[in-house]
N, C-alpha and C positions, 0 to 999 in steps of 0.2 A: 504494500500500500504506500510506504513513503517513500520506495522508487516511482510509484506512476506520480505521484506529486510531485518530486524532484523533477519529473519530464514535463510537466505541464508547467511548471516557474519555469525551468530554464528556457523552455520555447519562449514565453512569455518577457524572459528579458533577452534575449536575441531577437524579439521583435524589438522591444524598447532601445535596445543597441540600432539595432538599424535606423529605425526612426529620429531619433537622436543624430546618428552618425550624417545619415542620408538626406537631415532637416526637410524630414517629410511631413505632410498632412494629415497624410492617414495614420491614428494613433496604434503605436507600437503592440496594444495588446492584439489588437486585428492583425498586423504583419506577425504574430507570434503565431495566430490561430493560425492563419493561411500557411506557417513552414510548419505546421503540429499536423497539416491535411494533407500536406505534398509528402512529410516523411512516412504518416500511417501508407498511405494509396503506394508510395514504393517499395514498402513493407508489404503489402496487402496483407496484414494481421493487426491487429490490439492487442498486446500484452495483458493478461489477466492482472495486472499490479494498476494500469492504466485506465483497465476497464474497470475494476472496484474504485480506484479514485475520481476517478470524472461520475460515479451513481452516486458514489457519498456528495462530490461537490452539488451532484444536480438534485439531492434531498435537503441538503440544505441552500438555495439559489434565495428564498427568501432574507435572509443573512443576509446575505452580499450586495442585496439592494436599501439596504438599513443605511449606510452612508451616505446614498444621493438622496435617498429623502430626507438627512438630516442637510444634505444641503442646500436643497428645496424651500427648508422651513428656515435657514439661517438667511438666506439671499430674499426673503418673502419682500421687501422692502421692493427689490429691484425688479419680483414680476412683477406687484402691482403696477410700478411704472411701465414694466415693457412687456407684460402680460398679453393686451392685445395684438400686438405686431408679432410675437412669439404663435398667438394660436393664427392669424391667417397665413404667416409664414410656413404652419406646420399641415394647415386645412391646402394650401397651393403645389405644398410637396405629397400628401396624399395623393390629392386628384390627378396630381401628374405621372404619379407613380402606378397609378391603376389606369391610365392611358397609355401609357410607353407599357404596361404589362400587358393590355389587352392588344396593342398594335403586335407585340411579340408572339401571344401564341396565335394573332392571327395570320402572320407571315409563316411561322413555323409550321401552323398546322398546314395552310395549303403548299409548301415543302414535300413536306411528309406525303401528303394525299397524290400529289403532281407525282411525284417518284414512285409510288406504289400502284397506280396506276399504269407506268410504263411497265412495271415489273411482270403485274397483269397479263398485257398484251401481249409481252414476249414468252408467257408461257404456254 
């Protein structure tokens, strides 16, 4: 168990290394997860030590969101002012997000159906 958590930190700060290093945008915990999914997929396995600690982390996930709502409630001064623009900012990324998702599986899927149909006919 405390080797899959050793693996899950140190991904975690060779993302924060890079991001740091590389003075990127995208925060480091995300470039940690993304080399935690390129090294499992070239493994094609999960270590039993890995897999018992990412179920523990994900039974306690509530935890881990206890810190941003105490910063939630420390900053409350700062939504009230910027509250509004924060929720249409968050209501334009929605809508857009489920527009650019619907354009996708709609190209995707007639992809899929165009090809499978040639497939069809040549049988």
């Amino acid at each position: 168990m405390i080797l899959g958590l050793v693996t899950i930190i140190a991904f975690f700060c060779l993302g924060q290394l890079t991001q740091q290093q590389g003075q990127l945008t995208v925060p480091g915990s995300v470039i940690g997860m993304v080399y935690l999914f390129i090294y499992l997929m070239c493994r094609q396995q999960v270590s039993a030590t890995l897999l018992r600690s990412s179920h523990l982390l994900l039974s306690h996930l509530t935890l881990l969101l206890i810190p941003s709502c105490v910063g939630v409630i420390t900053c409350f001064a700062l939504l009230q002012k910027e509250g509004m623009a924060i929720v249409i900012i968050l209501s334009i990324s929605i809508v857009l997000s489920l527009i650019i998702t619907a354009w996708c599986l709609n190209s995707f899927s007639r992809y899929y159906y165009k090809t499978n149909e040639h497939k069809e006919e040549s049988l």
